[in-house]
C-alpha positions, 0 to 999 in steps of 0.5 A: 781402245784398240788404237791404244793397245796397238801403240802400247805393243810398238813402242819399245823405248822410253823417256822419263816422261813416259816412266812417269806417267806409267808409274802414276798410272799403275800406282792410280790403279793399285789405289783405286782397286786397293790391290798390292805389287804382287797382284799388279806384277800377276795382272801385267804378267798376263797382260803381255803373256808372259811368265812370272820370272821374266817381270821380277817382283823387285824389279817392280816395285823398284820402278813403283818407287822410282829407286832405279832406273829400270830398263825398258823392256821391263817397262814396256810389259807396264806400258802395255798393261796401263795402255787399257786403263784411264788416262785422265789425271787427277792432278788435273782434276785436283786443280780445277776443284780447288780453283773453284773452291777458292773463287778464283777464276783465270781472267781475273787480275790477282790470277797469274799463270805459271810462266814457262821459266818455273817448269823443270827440275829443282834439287832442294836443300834444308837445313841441318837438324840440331839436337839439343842447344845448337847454334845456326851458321850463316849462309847456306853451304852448311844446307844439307840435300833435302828432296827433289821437285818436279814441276810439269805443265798441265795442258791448257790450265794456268796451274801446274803439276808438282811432285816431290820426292824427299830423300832425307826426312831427317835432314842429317849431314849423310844420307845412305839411300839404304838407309833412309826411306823416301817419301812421295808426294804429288799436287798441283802448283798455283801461283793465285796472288804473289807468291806459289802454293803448292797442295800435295798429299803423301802417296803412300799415307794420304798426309797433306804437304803445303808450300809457299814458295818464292824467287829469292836471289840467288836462288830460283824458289826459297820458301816453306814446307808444311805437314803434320806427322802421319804413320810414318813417324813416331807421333806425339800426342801434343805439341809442336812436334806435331807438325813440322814447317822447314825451309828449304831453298830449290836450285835446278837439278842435273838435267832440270831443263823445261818440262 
């Protein structure tokens, strides 16, 4: 531990990696304590011995929601405190539950690992809602931007982490970042005979997200995603608009290398 806390008090610079593992960690923390930002931002506050001023609470909660990049001195006052808390990843341990319950194991021969090509970035596209009697065009230029997702490799494990970050739930033509909330999720990725699964759930709302996703020339993922109205939305009580299945297709995003 002592170890650990020394390290967090050197390191001054950090890559997006690192800001998302702390972030994962300070929201895990939040979860588990059921504590909100401005009791978080008093507990890093004094873990670095510092006043209130100087860790804004916007500032916080922008980089709690990943909206802006923050700059590193602000992170590194939630890296020194997140240096005390468990490092285990619950995605990690999500994965191994749910390989279990499904009876699959990895030396089986309807197992396949995720192959090292399926890591990264990926900007994903869905198509434009219509309202009322619309007619669909062909091809995909008229898709409009729906989320990014993020696959990570989980060391040592054939399955991997996903998170999405969907920034236009209404699937309209123009998205204002002011304007439009974003939605979190975060799961695991498996590829258990043919075709990917992904299980997420909404951070925020606990909503399961299911995928099914697939190669698709010329396009590296093309599949569905599925989830039920939660908290979020204005839910009905009956029928279709209960849940909701689009389909997206996923090109890399800017920068969308390996992870």
């Amino acid at each position: 531990m002592a170890e650990a806390q020394a390290a967090a008090w050197q390191q001054t610079r950090f890559d997006q990696a690192d800001r998302e593992r702390i972030r994962r960690t300070l929201l895990r923390y939040m979860e588990e304590n059921r504590i909100g930002v401005p009791t978080l931002q008093k507990l890093v506050a004094e873990a670095n011995d510092i006043r209130l001023d100087h860790l804004p609470l916007k500032t916080l909660q922008r980089f709690l929601a990943d909206t802006h990049r923050s700059n590193d001195i602000m992170v590194r006052f939630c890296h020194r405190f997140a240096a005390d808390l468990p490092d285990d990843d619950p995605l990690a341990s999500l994965g191994e539950a749910l390989v279990q319950f499904m009876g699959v194991m990895p030396d089986k021969a309807d197992w396949q690992a995720l192959t090292p090509e399926l890591f990264g970035r990926y900007a994903g596209r869905a198509e434009p809602a219509v309202k009322g009697i619309g007619i669909k065009a062909d091809g995909f230029d008229h898709w409009v931007p729906f989320s990014t997702l993020t696959v990570e490799t989980l060391p040592a494990r054939p399955f991997g982490a996903v998170r999405e970050v969907v920034s236009n739930w209404s699937r309209t033509k123009s998205v204002s970042a002011g304007q439009t909330a974003r939605r979190l999720y975060e799961g695991v990725l498996f590829q258990p005979a043919g075709a990917l699964f992904a299980f997420m759930r909404n951070t925020l709302t606990g909503t399961p997200r299911l995928y099914w996703l697939s190669p698709e020339n010329p396009f590296p993922l093309v599949g569905y995603g599925h989830e039920s109205t939660s908290a979020l939305d204005e839910r009905p009580t009956v029928g279709p608009n209960l849940f909701r299945a689009d389909r997206l297709i996923f090109e890399r995003a800017a920068g969308g290398e390996t992870i």
